[in-house]
Structures are given as structure tokens and as C-alpha cells.
N, C-alpha and C positions, 0 to 999 in steps of 0.2 A: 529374096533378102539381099540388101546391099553390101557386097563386101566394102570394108575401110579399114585404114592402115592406121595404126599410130605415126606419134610422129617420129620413135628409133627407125621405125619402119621406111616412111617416106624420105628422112635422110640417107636413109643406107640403099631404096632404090637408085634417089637421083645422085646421090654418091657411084656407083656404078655406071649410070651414065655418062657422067663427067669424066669419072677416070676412062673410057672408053675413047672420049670426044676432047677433052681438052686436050692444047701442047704442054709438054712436058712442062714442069713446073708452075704452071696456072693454078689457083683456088681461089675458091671461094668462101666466105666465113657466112653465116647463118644460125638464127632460131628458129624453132619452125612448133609453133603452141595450137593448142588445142582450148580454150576455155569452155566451161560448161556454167552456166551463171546459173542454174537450178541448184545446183552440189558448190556455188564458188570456191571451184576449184581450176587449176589451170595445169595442162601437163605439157611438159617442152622436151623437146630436147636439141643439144646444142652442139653444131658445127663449127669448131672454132672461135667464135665468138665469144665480146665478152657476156660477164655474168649478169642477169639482171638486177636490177635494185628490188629489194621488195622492202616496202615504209610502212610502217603498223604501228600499234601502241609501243612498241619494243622500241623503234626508232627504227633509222635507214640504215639496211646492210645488205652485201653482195651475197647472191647464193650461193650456196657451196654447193655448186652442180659439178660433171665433169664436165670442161669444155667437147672435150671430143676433137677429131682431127678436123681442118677445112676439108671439104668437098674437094676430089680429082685428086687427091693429091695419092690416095692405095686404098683400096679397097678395106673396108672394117665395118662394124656394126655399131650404131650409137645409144647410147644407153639414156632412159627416160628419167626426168625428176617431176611430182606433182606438189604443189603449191596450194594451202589453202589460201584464199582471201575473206579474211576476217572483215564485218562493216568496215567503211573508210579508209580500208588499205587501199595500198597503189602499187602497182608491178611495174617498173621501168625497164625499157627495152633501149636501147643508145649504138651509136656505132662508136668507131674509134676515134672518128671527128670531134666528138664532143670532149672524151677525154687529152686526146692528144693535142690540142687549141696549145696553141703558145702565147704567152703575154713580149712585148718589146723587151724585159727581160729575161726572155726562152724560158719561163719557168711554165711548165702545163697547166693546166686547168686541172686534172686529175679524179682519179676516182674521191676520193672525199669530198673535193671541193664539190664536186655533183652529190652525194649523199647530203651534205650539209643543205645546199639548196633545196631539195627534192622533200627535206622535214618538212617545210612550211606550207600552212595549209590551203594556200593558192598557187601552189606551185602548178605546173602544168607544162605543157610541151613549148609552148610560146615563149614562157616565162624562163626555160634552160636556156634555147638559144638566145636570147637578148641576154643572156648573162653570161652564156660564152665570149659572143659577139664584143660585151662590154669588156670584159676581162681582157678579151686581146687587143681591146682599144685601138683598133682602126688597122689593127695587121690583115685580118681577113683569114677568111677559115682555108685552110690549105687542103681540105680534105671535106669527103661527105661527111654532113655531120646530119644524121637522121634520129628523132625521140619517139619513142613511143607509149604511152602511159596508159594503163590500164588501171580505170576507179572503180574498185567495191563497192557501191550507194549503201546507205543504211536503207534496209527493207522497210515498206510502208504497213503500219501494223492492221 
């Protein structure tokens, strides 16, 4: 039989490790998900990092998970949130590059302004960055800015 970890689990190993190995005051931020697309369900749990989007009939909103600490930074355990994904939802995953983008006049891109984008039903990973990109109208991203999107299909009957 295979042993396997959750994902509190695997954060709070490689947590251990990092705090062992990294210099003092290094971390790292991180999700570390699990989906099971038999049950569309998806279980995370979160390093730091921000919240993901989840977009449903209800509309776009952040989860209300615990972030949890970054990696390396002390030893702790992280705590698990699972998600259903109902047809046609989308779970967004984003770094801070996305949110943090600045337009010529320093105002951020922001977490709404990413929800509002992320309702539309062509929205997609291509579709965020050319609209960060645009928004900061020729500044350039000053940071990673990484999307991740995960689509619920509607089941074929």
C-alpha cells in the first residue's frame, strides 16, 4: 500500500526542511492542492500565500482559508480547506505579481480588479496577464506574476 500525505502534511514536512536549510529570514509563500476531478473537489492548503479565487454561479470571491505562515520561517502545522467545484466553476491560483502590478499612476491592479476580470466567461490565464500588462500600460511587471486556473467542464450526459 502507498503511503501519501495531505497537503497540511507536505507543507509542514517541506516546512521543516527549509527552516533547517534556509538563512535566517528567507521564505517562501506557496499552495500546494490536491484535486480529485471524480468527487470535483480540490483540497489545499496554504503557505503564505494569497487566497484563491473561486468563480461560480454566486460570482468571484476570495476564500476564506487560513493563509498559514511562509515556509522557513518556524516550525508549525498547516491546516487544510477543501473546495467543491460545481460545473463551470474556475479556481484561480495568482501570485502577488498579478495583484501588486502598478498603473503610471501607482494605483495597483488589486484583488477586485482580478475578480471582476476572472467573472467573464472567457476569461482565462492569457486573458489576466494581457490585462495586467495593459493596465500598467508599458510600466512592466516588476515582479513574478504567475495564473493559474482550474475549469470544472460540465459533465457529458
Amino acid at each position: 500500500m502507498e503511503a501519501r500525505c495531505s497537503p497540511g502534511e507536505v507543507l509542514t514536512h517541506l516546512n521543516r526542511l527549509l527552516v533547517e536549510d534556509f538563512p535566517s529570514g528567507k521564505f517562501v509563500t506557496m499552495v500546494y492542492a490536491v484535486l480529485d476531478p471524480v468527487s470535483r473537489t480540490l483540497t489545499f492548503a496554504n503557505a503564505g500565500h494569497l487566497r484563491p479565487i473561486l468563480v461560480d454561479d454566486l460570482g468571484a470571491r476570495s476564500l476564506d482559508n487560513e493563509r498559514g505562515m511562509p515556509l522557513g520561517l518556524g516550525f508549525g502545522s498547516f491546516s487544510e480547506v477543501k473546495v467543491n467545484l460545481p460545473e463551470n466553476s474556475r479556481l484561480v491560483f495568482y501570485s502577488d505579481g498579478i495583484t501588486e502590478t502598478v498603473n503610471p499612476a501607482d494605483e495597483e491592479y488589486g484583488t477586485a480588479r482580478l475578480q471582476e476580470h476572472v467573472l467573464g466567461p472567457s476569461a482565462s490565464e492569457e486573458s489576466i496577464l494581457a490585462d495586467v500588462r495593459s493596465f500598467a500600460n508599458g510600466a512592466g511587471l516588476d515582479d513574478d506574476a504567475t495564473v493559474i486556473m482550474i475549469r470544472a467542464m460540465q459533465r457529458n450526459s
